[in-house]
Backbone bond lengths (Angstrom), bond angles and torsions (degrees), N, CA, C in turn:
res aa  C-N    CA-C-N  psi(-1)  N-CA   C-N-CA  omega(-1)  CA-C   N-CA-C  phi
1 X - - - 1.446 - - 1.527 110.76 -
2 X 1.550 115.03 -40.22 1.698 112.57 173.01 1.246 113.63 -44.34
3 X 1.593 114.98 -64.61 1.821 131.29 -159.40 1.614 85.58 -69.13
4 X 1.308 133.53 -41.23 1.777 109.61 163.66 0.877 122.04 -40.70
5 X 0.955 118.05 -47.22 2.004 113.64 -157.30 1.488 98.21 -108.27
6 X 1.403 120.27 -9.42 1.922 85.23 162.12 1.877 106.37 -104.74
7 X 1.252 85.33 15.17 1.963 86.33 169.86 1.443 96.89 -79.27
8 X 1.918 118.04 -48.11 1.252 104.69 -150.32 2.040 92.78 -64.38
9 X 1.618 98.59 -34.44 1.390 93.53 -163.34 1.748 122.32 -59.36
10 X 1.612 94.11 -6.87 1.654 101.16 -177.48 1.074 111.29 -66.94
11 X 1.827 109.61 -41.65 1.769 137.23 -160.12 1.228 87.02 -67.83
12 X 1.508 131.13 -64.81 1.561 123.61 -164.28 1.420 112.24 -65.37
13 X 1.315 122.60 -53.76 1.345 112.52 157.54 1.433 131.18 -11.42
14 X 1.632 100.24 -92.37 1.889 103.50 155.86 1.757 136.65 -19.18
15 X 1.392 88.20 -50.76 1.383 101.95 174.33 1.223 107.28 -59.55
16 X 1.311 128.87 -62.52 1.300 139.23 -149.23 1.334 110.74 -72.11
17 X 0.969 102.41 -32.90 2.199 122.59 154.01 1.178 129.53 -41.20
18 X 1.639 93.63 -72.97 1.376 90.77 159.82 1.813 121.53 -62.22
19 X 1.172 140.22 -26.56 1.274 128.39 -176.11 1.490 117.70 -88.43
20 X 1.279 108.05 -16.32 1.894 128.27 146.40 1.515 106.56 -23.59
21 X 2.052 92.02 -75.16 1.070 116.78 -167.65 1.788 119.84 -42.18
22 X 1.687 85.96 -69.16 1.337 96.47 171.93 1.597 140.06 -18.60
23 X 1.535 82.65 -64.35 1.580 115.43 -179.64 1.893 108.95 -61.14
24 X 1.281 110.47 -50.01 1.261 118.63 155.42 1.403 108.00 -22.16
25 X 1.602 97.07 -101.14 1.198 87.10 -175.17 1.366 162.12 -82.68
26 X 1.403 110.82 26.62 0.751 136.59 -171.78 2.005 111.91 -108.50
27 X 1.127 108.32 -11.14 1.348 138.39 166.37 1.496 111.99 -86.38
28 X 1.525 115.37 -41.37 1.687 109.42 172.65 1.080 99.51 -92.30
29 X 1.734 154.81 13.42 1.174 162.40 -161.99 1.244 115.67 38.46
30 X 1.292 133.23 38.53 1.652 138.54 -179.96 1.455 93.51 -120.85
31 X 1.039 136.34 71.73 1.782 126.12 150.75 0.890 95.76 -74.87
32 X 1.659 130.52 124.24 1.399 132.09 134.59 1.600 136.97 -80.49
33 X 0.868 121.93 155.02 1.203 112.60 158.53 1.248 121.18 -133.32
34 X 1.226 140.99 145.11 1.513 143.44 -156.85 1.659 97.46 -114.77
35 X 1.559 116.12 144.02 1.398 123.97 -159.98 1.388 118.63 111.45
36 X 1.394 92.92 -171.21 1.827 102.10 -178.32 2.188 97.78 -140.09
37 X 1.509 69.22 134.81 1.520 79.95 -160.88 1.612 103.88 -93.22
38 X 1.441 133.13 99.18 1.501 134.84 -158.51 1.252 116.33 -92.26
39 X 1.422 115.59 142.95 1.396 125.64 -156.23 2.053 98.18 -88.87
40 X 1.176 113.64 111.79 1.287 108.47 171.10 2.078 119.07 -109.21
41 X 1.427 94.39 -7.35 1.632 74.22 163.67 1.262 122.76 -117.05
42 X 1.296 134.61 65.41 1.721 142.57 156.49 1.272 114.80 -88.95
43 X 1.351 124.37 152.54 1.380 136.48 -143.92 1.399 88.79 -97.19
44 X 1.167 120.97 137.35 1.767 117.07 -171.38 1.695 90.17 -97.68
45 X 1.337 130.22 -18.44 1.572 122.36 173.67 1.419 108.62 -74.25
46 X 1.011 116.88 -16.33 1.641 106.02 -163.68 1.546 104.73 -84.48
47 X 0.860 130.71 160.34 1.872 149.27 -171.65 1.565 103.25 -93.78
48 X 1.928 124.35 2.71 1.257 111.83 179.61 1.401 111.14 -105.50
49 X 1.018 119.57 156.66 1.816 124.71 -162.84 1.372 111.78 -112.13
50 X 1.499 114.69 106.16 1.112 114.57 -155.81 1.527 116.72 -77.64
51 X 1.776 131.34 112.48 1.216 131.86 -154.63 1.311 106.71 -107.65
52 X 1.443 131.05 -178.35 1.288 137.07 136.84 1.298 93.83 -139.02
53 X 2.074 93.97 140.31 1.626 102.27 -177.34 1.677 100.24 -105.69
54 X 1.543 103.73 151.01 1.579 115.13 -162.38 1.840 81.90 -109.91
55 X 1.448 97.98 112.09 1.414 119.43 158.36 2.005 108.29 -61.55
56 X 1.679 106.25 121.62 1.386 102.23 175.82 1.236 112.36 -85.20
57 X 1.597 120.54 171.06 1.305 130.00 -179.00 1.481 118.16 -11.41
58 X 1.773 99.92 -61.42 1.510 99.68 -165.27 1.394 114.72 -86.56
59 X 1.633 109.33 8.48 1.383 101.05 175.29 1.293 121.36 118.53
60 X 1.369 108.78 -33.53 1.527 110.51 -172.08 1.677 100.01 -94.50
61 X 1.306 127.08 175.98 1.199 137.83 -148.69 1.594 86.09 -113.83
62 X 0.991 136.97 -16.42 1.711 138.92 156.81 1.337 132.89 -131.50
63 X 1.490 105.91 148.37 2.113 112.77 -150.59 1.215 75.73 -122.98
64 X 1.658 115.20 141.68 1.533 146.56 159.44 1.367 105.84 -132.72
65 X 1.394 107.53 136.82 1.606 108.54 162.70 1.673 113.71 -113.95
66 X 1.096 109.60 24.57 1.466 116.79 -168.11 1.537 122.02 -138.66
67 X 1.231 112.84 -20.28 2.005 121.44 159.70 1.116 122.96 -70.57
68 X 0.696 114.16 125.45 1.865 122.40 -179.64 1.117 113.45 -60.00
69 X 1.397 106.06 131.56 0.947 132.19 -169.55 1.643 125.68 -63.80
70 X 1.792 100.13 3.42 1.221 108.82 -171.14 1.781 102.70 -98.14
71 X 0.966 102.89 1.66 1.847 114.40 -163.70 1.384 75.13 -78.19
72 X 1.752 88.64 158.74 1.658 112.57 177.59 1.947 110.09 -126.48
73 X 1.604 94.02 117.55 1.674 90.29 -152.17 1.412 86.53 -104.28
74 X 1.815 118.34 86.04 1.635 101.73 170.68 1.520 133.07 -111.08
75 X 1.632 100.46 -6.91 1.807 98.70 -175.29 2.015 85.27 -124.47
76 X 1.486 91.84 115.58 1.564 99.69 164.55 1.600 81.79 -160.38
77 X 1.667 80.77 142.78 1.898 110.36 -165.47 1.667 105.26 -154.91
78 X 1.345 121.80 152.36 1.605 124.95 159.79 1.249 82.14 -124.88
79 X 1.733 83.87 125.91 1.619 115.02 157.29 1.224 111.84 -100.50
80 X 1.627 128.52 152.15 1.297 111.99 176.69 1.803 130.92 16.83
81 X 1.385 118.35 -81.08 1.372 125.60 -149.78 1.732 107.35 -128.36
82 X 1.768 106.82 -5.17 1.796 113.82 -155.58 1.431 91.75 -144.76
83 X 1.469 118.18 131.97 1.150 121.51 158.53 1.543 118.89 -85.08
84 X 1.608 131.48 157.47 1.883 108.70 -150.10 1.992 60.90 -140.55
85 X 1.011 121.99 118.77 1.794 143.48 137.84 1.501 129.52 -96.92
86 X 1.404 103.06 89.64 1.816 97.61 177.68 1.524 103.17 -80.86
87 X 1.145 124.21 163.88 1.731 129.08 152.50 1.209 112.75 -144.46
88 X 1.028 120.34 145.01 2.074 132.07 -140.36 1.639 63.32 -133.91
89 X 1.666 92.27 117.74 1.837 123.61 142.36 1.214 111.58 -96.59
90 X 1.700 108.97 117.78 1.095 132.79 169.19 1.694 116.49 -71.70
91 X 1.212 116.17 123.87 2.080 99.29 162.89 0.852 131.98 -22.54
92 X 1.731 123.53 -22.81 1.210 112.12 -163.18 1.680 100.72 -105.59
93 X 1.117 134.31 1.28 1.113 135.52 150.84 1.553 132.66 -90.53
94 X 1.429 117.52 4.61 1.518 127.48 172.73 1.719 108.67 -43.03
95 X 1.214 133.40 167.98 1.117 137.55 158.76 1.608 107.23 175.50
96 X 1.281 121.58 149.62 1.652 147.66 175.80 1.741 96.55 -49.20
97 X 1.218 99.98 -68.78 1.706 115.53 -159.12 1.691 111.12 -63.92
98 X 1.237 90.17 140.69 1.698 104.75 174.76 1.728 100.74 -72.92
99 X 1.637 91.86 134.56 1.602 104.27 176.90 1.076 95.54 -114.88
100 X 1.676 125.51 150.73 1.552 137.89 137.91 1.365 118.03 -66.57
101 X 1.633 113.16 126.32 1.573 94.88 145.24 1.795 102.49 -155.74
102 X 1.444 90.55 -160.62 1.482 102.63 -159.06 1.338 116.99 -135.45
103 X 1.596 136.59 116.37 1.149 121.98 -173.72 1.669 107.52 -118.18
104 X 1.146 128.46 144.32 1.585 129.61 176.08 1.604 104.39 -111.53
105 X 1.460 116.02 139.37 1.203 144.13 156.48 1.312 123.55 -116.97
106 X 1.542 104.82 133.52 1.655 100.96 -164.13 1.894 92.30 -111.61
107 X 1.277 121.72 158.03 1.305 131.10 170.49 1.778 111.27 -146.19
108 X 1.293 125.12 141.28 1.197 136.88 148.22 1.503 144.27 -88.86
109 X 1.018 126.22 96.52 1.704 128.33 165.08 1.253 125.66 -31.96
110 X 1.703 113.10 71.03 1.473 121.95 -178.85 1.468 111.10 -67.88
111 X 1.104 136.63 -0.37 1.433 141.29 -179.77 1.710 111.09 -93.76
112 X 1.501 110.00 148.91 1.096 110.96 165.30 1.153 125.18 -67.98
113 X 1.579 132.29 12.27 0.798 124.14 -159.53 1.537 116.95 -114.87
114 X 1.436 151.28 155.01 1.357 143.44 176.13 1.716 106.78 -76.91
115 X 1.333 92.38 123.70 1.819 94.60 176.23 1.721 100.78 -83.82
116 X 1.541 124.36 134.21 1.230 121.50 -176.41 1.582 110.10 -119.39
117 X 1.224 121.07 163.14 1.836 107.27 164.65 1.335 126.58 69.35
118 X 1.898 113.53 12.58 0.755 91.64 -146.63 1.961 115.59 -92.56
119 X 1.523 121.16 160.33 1.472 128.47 -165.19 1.274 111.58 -130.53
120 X 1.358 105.55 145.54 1.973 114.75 -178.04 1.181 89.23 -127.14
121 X 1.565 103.24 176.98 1.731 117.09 -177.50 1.509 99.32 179.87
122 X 0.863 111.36 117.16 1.744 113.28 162.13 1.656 117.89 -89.77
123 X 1.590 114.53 162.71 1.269 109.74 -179.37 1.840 108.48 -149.27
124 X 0.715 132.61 117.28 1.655 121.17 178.17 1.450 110.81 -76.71
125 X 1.447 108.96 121.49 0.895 111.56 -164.73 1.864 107.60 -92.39
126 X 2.007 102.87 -26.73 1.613 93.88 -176.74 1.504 83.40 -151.55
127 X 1.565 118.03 -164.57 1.344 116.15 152.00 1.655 98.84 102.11
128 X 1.475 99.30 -165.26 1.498 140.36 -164.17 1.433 100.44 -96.17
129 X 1.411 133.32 -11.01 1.382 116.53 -163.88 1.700 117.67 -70.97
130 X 0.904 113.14 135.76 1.580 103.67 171.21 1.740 111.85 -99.65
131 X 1.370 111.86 -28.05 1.359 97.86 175.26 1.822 84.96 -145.46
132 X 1.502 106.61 173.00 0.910 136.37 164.24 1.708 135.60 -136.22
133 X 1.000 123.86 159.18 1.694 112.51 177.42 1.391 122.43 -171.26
134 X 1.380 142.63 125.85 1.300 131.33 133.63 1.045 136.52 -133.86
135 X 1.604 105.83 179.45 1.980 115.85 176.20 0.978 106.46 -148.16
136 X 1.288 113.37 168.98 2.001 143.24 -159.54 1.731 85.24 -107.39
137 X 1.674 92.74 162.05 0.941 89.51 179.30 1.622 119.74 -114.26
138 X 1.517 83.62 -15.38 1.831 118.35 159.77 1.462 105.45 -86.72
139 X 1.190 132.51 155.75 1.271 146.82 125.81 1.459 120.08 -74.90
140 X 1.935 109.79 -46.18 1.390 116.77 -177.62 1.573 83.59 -104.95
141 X 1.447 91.47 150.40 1.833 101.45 150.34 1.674 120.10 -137.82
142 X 1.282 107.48 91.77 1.668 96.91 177.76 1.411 130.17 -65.76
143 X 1.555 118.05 148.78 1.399 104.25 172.44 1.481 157.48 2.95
144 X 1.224 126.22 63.35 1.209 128.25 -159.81 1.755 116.71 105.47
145 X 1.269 94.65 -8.57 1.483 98.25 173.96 2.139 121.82 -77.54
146 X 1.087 118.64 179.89 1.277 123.30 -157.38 1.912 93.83 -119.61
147 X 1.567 106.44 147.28 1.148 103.84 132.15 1.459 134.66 -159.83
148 X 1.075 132.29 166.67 1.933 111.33 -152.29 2.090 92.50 -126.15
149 X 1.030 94.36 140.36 1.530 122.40 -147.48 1.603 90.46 -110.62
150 X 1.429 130.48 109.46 1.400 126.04 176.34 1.133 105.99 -109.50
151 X 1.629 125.97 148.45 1.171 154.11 -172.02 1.473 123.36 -133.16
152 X 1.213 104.82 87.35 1.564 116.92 171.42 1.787 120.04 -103.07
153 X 1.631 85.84 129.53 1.606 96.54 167.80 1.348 124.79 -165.80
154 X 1.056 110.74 -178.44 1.662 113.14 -144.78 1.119 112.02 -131.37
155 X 1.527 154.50 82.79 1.424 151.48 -107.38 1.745 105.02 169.80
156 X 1.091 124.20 130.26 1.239 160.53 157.12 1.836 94.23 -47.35
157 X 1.680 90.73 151.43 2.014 69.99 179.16 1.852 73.62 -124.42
158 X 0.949 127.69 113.81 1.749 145.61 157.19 1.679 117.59 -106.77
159 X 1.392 100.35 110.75 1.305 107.40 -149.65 1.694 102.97 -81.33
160 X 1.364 117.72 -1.25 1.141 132.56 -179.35 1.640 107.94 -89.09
161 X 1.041 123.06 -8.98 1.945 128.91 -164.65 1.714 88.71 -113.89
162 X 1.487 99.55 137.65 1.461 124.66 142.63 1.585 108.12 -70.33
163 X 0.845 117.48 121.10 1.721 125.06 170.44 1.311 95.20 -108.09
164 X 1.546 121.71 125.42 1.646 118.33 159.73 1.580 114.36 -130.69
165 X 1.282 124.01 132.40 1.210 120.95 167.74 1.554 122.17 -119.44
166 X 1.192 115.54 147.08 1.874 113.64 157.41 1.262 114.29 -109.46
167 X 0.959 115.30 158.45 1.770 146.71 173.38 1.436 113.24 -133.36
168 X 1.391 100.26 104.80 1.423 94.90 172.54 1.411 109.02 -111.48
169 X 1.414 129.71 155.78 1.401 144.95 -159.53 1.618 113.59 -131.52
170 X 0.764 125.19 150.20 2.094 126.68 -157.47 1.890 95.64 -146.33
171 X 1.217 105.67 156.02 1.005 121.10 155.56 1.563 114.41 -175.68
172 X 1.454 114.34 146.55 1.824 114.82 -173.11 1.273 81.68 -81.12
173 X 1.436 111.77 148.43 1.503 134.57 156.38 1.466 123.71 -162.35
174 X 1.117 104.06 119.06 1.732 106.42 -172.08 1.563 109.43 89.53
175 X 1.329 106.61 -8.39 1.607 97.98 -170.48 1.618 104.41 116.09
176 X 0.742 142.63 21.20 1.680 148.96 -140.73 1.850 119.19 -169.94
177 X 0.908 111.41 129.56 1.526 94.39 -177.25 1.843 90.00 -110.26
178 X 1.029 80.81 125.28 2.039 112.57 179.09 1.466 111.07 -105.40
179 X 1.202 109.32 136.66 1.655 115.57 174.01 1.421 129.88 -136.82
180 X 1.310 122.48 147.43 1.211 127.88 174.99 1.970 125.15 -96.26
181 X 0.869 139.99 151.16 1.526 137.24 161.92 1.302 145.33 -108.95
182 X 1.100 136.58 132.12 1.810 119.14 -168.63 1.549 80.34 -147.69
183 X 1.769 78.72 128.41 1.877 100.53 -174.87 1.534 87.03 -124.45
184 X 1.756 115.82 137.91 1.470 119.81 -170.85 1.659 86.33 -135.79
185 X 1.453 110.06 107.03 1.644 103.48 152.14 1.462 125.31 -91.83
186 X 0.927 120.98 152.73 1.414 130.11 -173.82 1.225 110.35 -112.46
187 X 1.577 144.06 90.59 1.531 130.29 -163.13 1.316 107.90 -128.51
188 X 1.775 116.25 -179.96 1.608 117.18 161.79 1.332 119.75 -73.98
189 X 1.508 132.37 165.74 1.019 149.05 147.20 1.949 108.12 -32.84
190 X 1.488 99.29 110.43 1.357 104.93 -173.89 2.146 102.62 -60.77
């Protein structure tokens, strides 16, 4: 009857810890939870690839070390299946000459499932671009794993041109090749 009752008193103890805990943190607004949290209701018929996008350091859903710093990065969103990136060219960044640069997008494999095969492709759709390009950094992506999506191109910054591009992204899963999109316009000051 003793080793009962200081078991139960261990259990309440514990408990009461954890609901400490809880309450904690959930009072300084940091609940964490550690893991990967997997997406189980997407339509396994549909042709869209079910992602989660990994916001970088500063917040935005894509890292450049090479755009000027004068660009104005304010409407970027994932809708369903396409990420939508405008960037407002200011005058004071116009210029004649073709620039390089490079943008990274990171994504996660919330599915149980192994992404296989996987392929990018860029396309210009209007604009100033003279070239375009990308690649994965995975081919495979297992469960819970990451992969970061680069975007290179080569464009004049003319503050008078709509520049638009897509990137579309593939991966086999389930038997199916599923895809994602990230459309980046480049425009003037409305």
């Amino acid at each position: 009857m003793l080793i009962a009752t200081k078991k139960i008193i261990i259990i309440i103890n514990v408990l009461l810890l954890l609901f400490m805990g809880v309450v904690y943190a959930a009072e300084a607004g940091q609940l964490g939870i550690l893991g990967i949290a997997y997406v189980t209701d997407f339509d396994l018929g549909s042709d869209r690839l079910p992602i989660f996008p990994i916001p970088w350091p500063n917040g935005s859903y894509f890292n450049s070390a090479n755009l000027p710093t004068q660009l104005s990065f304010g409407e970027e969103a994932w809708i369903e299946d396409t990420f939508y990136l405008s960037i407002v060219k200011p005058p004071s960044v116009a210029n004649n000459g073709q620039n390089q640069f490079t943008m990274e997008f990171r994504v996660v494999n919330p599915t149980n499932y192994t992404w296989t095969e996987g392929l990018t492709s860029a396309a210009i759709q209007s604009g100033v671009y003279s070239t375009v390009a990308s690649s994965l950094s995975a081919l495979t992506v297992n469960p819970g794993g990451s992969v970061v999506i680069t975007f290179s191109f080569k464009t004049k910054i003319d503050i008078n041109s709509y520049d638009l591009t897509r990137i579309d992204v593939s991966y086999m899963m389930a038997g199916l090749r599923r895809y994602f999109h990230i459309e980046i316009l480049m425009r003037p000051p409305v």
